[in-house]
N, CA, C and O atoms as a GROMACS GRO file, in nm:
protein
  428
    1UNK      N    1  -1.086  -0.310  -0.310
    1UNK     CA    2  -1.095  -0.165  -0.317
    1UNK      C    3  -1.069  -0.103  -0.180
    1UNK      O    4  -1.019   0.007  -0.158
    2UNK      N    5  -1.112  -0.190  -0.095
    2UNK     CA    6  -1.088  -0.112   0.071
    2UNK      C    7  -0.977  -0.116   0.097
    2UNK      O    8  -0.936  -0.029   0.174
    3UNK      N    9  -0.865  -0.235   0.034
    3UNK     CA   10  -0.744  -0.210   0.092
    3UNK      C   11  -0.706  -0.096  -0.015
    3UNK      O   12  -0.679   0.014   0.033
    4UNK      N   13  -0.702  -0.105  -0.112
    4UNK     CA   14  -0.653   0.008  -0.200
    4UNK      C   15  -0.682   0.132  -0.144
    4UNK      O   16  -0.587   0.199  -0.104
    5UNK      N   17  -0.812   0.181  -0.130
    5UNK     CA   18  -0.852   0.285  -0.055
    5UNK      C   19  -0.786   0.302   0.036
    5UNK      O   20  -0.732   0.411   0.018
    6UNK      N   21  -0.738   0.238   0.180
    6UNK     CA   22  -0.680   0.252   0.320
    6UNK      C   23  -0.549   0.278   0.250
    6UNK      O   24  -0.520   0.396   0.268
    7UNK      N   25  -0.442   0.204   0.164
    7UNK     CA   26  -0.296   0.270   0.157
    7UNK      C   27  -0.309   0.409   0.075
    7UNK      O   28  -0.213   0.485   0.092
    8UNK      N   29  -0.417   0.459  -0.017
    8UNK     CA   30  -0.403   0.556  -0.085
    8UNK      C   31  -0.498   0.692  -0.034
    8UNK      O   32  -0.535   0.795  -0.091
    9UNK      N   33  -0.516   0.631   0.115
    9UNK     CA   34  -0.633   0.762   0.182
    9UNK      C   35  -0.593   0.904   0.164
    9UNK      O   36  -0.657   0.988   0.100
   10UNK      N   37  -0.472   0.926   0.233
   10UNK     CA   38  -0.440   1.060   0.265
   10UNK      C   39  -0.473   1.087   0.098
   10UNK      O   40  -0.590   1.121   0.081
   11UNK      N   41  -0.402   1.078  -0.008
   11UNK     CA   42  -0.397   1.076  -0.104
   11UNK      C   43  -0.535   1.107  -0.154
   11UNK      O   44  -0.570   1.224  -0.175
   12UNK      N   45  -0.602   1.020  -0.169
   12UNK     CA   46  -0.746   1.062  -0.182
   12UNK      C   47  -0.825   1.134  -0.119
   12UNK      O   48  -0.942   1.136  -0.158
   13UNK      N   49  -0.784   1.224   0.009
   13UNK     CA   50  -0.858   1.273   0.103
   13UNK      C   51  -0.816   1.434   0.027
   13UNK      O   52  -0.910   1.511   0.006
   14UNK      N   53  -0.671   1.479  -0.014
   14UNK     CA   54  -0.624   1.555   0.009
   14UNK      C   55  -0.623   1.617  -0.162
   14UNK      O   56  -0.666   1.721  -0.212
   15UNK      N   57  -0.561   1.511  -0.211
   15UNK     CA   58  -0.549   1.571  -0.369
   15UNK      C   59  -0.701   1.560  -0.434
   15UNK      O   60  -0.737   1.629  -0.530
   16UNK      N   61  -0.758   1.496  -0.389
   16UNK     CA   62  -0.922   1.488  -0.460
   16UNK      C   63  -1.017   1.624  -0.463
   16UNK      O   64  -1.078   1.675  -0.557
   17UNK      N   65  -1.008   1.656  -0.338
   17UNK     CA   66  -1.109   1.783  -0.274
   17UNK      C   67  -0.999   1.877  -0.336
   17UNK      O   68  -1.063   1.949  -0.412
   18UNK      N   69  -0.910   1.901  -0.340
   18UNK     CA   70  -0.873   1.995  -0.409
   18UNK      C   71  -0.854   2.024  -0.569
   18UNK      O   72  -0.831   2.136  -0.613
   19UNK      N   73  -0.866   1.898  -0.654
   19UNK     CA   74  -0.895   1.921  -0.770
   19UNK      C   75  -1.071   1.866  -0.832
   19UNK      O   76  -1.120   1.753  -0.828
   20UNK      N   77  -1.100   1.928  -0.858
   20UNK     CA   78  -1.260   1.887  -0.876
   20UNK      C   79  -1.310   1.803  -0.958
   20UNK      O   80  -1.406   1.727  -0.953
   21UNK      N   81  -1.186   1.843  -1.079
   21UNK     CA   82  -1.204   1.690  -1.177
   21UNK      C   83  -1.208   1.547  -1.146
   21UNK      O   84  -1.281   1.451  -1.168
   22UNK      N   85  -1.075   1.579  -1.072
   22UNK     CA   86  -1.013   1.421  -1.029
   22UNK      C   87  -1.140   1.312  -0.954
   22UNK      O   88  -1.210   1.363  -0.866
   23UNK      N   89  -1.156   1.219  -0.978
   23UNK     CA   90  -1.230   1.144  -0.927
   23UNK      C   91  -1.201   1.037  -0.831
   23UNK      O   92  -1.103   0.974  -0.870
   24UNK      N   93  -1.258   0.984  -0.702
   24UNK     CA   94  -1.148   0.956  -0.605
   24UNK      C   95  -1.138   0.783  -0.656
   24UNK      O   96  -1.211   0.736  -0.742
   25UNK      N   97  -1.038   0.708  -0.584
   25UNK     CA   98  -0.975   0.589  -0.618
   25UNK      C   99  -1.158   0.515  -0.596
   25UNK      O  100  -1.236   0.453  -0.669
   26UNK      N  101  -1.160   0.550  -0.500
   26UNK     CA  102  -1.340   0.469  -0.474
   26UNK      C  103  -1.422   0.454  -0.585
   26UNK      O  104  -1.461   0.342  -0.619
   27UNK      N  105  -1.455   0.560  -0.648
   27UNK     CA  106  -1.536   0.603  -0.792
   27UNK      C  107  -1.472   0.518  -0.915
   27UNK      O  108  -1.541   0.450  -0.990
   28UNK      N  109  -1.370   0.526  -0.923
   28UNK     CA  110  -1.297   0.491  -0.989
   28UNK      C  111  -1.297   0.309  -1.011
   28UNK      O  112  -1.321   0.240  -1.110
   29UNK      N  113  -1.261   0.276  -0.877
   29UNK     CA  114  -1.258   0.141  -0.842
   29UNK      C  115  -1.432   0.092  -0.910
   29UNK      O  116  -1.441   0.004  -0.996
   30UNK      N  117  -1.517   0.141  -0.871
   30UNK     CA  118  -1.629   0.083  -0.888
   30UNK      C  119  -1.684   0.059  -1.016
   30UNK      O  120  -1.747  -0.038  -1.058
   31UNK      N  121  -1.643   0.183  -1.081
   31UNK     CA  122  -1.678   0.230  -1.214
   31UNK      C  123  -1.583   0.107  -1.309
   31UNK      O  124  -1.633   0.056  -1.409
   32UNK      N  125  -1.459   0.075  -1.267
   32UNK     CA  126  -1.375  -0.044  -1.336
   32UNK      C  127  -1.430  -0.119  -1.308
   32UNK      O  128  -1.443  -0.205  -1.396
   33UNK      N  129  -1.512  -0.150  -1.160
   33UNK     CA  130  -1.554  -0.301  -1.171
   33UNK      C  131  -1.706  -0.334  -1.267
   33UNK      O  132  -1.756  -0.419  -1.341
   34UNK      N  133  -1.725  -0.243  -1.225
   34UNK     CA  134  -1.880  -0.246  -1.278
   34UNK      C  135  -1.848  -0.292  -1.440
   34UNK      O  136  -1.886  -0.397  -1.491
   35UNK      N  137  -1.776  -0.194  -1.503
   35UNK     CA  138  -1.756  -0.239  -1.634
   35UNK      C  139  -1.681  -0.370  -1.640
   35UNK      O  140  -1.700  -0.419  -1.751
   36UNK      N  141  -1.621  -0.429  -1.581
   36UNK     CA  142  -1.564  -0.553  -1.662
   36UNK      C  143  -1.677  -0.620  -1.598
   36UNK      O  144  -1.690  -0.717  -1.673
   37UNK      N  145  -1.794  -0.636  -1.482
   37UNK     CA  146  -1.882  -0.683  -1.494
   37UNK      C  147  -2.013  -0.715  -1.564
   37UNK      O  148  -2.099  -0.803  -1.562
   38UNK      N  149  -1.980  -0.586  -1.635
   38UNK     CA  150  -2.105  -0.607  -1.793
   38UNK      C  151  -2.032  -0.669  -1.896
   38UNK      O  152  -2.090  -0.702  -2.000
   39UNK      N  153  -1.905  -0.690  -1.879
   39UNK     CA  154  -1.847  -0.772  -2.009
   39UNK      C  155  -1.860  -0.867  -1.992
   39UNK      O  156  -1.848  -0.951  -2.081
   40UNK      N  157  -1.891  -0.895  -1.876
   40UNK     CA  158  -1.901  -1.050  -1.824
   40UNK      C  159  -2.018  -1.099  -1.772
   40UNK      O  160  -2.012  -1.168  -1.670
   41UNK      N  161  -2.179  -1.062  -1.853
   41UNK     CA  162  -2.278  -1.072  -1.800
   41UNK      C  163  -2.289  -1.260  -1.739
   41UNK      O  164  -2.398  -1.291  -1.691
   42UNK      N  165  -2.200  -1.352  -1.744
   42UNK     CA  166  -2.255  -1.464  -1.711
   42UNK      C  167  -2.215  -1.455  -1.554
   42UNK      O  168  -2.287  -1.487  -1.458
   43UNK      N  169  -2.122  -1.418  -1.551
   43UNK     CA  170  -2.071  -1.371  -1.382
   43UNK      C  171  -2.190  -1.298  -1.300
   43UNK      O  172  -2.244  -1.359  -1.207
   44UNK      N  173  -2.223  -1.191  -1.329
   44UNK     CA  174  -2.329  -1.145  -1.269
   44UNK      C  175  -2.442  -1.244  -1.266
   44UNK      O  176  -2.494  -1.251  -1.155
   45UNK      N  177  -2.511  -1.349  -1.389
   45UNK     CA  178  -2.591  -1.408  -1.352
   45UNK      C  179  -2.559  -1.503  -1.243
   45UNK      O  180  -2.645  -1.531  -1.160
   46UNK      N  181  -2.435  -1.558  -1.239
   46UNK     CA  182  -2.403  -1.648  -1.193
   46UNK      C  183  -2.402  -1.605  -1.001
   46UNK      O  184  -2.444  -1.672  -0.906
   47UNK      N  185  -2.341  -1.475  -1.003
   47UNK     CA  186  -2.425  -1.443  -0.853
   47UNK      C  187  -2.488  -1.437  -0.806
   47UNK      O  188  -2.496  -1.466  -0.686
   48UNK      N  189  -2.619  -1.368  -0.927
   48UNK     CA  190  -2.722  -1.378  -0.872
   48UNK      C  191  -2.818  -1.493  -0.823
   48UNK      O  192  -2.902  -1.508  -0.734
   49UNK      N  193  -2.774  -1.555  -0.910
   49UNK     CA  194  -2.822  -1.704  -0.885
   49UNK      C  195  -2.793  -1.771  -0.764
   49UNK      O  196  -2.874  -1.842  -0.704
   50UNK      N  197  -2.670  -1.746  -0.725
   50UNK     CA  198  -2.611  -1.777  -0.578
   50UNK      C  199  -2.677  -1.713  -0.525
   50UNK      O  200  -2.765  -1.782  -0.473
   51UNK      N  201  -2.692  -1.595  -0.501
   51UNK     CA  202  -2.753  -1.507  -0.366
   51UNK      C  203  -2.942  -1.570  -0.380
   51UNK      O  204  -3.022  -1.557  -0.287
   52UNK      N  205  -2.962  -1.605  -0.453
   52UNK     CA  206  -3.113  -1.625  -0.462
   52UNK      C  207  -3.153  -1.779  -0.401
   52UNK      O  208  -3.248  -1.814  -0.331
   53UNK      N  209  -3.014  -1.870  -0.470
   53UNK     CA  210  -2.967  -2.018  -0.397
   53UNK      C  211  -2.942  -1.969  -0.233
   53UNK      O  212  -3.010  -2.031  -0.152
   54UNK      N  213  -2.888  -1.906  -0.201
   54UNK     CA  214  -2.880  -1.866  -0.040
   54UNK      C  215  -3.034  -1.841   0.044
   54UNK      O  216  -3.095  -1.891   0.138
   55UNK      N  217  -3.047  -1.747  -0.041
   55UNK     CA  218  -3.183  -1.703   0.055
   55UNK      C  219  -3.247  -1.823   0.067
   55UNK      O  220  -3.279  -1.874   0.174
   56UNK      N  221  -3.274  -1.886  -0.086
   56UNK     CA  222  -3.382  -1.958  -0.073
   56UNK      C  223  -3.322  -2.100   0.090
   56UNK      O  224  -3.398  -2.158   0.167
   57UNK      N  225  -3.209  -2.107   0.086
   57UNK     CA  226  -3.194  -2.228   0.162
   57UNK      C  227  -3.158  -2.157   0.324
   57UNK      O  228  -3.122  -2.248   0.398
   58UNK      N  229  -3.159  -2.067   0.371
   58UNK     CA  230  -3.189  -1.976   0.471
   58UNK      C  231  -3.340  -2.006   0.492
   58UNK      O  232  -3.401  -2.049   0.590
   59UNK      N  233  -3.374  -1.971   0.380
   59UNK     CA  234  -3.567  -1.943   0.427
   59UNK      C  235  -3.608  -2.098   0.450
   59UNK      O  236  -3.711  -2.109   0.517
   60UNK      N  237  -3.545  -2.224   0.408
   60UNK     CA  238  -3.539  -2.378   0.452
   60UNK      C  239  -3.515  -2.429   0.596
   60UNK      O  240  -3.555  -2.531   0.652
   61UNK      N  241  -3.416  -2.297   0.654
   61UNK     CA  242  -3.361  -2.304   0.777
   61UNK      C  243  -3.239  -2.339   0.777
   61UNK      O  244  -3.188  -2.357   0.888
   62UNK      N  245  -3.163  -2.358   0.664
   62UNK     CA  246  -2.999  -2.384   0.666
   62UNK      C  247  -2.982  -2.260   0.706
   62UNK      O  248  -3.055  -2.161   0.698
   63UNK      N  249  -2.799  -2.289   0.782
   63UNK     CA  250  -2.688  -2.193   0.794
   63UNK      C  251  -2.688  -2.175   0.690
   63UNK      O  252  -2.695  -2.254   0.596
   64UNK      N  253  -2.675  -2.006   0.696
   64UNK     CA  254  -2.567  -1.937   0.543
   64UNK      C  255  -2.509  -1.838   0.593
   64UNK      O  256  -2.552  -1.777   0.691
   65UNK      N  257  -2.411  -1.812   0.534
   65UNK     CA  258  -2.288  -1.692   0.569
   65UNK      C  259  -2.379  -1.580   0.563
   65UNK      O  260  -2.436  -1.555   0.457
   66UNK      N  261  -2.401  -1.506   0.674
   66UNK     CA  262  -2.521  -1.415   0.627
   66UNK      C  263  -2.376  -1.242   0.589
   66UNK      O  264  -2.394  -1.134   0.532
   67UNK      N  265  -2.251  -1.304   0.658
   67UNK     CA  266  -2.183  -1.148   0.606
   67UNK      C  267  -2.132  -1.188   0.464
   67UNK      O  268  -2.065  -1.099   0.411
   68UNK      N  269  -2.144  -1.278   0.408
   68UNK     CA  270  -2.080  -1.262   0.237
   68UNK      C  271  -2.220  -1.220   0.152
   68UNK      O  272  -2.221  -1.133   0.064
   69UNK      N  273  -2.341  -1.302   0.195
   69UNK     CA  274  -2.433  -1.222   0.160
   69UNK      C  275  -2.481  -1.072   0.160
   69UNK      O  276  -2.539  -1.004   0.075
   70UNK      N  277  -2.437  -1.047   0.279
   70UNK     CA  278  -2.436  -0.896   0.287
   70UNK      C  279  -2.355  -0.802   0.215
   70UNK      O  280  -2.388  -0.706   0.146
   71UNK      N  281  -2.216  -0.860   0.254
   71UNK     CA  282  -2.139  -0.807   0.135
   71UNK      C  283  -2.232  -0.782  -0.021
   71UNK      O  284  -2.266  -0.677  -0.075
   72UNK      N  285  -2.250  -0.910  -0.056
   72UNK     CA  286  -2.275  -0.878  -0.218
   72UNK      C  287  -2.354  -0.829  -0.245
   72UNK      O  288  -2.350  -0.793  -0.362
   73UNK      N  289  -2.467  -0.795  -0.177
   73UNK     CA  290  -2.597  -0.674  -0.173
   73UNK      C  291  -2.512  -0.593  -0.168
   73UNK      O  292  -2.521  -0.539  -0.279
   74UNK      N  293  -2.404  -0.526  -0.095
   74UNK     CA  294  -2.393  -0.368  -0.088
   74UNK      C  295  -2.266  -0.354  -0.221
   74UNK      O  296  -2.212  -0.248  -0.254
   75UNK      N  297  -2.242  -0.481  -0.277
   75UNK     CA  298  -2.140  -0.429  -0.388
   75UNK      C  299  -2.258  -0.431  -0.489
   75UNK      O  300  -2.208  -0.396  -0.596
   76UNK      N  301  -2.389  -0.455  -0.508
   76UNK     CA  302  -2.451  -0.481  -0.613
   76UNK      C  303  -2.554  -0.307  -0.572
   76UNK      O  304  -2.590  -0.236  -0.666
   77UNK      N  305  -2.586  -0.269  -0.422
   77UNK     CA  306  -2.593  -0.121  -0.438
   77UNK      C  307  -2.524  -0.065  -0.497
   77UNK      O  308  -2.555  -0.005  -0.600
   78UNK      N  309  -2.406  -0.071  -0.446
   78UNK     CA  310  -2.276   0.006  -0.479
   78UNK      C  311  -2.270   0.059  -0.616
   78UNK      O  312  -2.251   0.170  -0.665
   79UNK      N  313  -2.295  -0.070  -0.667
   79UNK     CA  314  -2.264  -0.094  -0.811
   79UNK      C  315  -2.379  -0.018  -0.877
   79UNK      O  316  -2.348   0.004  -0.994
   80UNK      N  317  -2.499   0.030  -0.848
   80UNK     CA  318  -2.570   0.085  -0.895
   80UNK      C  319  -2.663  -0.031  -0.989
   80UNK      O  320  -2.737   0.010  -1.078
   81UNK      N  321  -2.651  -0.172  -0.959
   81UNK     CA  322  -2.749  -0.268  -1.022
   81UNK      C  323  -2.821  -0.348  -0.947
   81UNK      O  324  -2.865  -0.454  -0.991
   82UNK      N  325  -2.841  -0.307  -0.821
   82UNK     CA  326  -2.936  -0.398  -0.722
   82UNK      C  327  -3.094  -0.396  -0.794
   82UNK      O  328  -3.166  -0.492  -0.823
   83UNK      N  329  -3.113  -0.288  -0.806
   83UNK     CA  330  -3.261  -0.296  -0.917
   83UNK      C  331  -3.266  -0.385  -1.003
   83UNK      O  332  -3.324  -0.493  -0.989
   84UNK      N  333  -3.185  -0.337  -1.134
   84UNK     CA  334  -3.168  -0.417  -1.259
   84UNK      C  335  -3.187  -0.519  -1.223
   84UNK      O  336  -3.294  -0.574  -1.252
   85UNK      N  337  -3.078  -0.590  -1.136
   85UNK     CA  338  -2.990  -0.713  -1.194
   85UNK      C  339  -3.046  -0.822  -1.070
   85UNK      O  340  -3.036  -0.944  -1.085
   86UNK      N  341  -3.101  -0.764  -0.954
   86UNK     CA  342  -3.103  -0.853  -0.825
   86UNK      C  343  -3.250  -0.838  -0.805
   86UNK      O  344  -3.317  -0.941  -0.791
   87UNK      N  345  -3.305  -0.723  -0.803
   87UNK     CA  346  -3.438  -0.699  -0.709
   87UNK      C  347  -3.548  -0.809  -0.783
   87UNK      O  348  -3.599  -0.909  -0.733
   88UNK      N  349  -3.568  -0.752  -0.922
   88UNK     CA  350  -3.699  -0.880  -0.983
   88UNK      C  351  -3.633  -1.004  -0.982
   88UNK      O  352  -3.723  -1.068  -1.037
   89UNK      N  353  -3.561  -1.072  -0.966
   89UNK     CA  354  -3.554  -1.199  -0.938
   89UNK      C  355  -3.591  -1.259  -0.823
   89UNK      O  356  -3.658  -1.359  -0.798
   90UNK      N  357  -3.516  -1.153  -0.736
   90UNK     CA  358  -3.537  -1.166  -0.572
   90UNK      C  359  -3.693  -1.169  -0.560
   90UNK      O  360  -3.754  -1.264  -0.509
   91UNK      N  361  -3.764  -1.034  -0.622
   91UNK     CA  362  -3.880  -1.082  -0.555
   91UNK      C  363  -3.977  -1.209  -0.637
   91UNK      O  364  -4.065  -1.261  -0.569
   92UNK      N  365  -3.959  -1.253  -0.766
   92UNK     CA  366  -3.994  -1.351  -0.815
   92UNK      C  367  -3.965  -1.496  -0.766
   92UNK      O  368  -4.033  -1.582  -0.822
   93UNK      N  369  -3.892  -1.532  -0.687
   93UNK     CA  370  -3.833  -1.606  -0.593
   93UNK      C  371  -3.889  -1.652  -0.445
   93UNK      O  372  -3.911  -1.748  -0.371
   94UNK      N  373  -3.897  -1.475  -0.463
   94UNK     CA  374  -4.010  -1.468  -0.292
   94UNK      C  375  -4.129  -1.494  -0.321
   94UNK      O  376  -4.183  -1.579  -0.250
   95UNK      N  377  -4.197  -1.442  -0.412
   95UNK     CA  378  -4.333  -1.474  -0.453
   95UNK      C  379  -4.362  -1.611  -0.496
   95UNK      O  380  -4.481  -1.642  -0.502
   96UNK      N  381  -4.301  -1.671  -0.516
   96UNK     CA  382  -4.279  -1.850  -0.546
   96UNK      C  383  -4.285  -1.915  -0.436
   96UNK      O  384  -4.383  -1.988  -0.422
   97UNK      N  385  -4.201  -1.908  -0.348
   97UNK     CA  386  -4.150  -1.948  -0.237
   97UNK      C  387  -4.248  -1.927  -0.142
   97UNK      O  388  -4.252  -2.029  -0.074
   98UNK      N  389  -4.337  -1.837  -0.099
   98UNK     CA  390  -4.460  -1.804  -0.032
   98UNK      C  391  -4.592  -1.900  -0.078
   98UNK      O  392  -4.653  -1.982  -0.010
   99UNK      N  393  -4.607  -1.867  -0.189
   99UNK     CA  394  -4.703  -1.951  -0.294
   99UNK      C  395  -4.682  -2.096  -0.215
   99UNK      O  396  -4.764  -2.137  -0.132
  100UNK      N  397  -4.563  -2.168  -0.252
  100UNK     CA  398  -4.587  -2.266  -0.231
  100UNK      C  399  -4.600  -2.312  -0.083
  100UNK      O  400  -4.676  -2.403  -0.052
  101UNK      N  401  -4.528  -2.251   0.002
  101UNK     CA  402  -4.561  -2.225   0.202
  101UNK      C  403  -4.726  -2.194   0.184
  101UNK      O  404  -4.791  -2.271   0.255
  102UNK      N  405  -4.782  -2.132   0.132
  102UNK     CA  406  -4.929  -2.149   0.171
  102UNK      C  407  -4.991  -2.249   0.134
  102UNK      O  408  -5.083  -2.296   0.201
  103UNK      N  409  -4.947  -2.304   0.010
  103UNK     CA  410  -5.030  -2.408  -0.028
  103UNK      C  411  -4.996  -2.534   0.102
  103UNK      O  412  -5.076  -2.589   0.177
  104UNK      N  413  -4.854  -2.550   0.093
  104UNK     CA  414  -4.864  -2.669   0.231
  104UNK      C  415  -4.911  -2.651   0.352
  104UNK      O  416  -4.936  -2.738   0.436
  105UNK      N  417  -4.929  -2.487   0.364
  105UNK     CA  418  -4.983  -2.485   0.502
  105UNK      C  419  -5.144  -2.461   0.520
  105UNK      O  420  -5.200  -2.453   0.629
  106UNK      N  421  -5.216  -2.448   0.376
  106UNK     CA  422  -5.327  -2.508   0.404
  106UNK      C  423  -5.371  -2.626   0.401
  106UNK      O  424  -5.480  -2.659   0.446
  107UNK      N  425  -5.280  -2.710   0.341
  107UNK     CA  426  -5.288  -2.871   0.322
  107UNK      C  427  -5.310  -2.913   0.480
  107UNK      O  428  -5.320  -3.031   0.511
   0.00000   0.00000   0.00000
């Protein structure tokens, strides 16, 4: 979408604000992705599952790409499903993951 956006800027800068309907390539872009991403609810699980596989092996002390992670948090803001689709797992994950750090560290 960013490269799309960068060749079609002027374009979107200029014809957008002046018609009020029109909705810009950005809106647009997201709104397509988002939908073929609910057609495809195993994809979304399947990220999420990754990003939750990341943290958890970060919080182990492995390297992880911390900018693709970042990335996919702000396409899953973006996307308007970081709540839904990311946050209660995330924190069900964290709350696990703590649980069991205390128990070994009162051992």
């Amino acid at each position: 979408m960013l490269m799309i956006r960068g060749i079609a800027l002027y374009l979107d800068r200029t014809y957008v604000k002046q018609n009020p309907n029109v909705r810009s390539l950005w809106d647009m872009g997201l709104q397509l992705f988002h939908k073929h991403l609910s057609l495809a609810p195993e994809v979304e699980h399947k990220t999420v599952t990754g990003l939750l596989r990341m943290i958890e092996s970060e919080r182990l002390g492995e390297a992880v790409d911390r900018t693709l992670l970042n990335h996919l948090l702000k396409i899953f803001t973006a996307l308007g499903i970081y709540s839904e689709s990311f946050e209660k797992p995330f924190l069900e994950c964290t709350s696990e993951f703590y649980a069991a750090e205390r128990i070994k560290y009162m051992q």
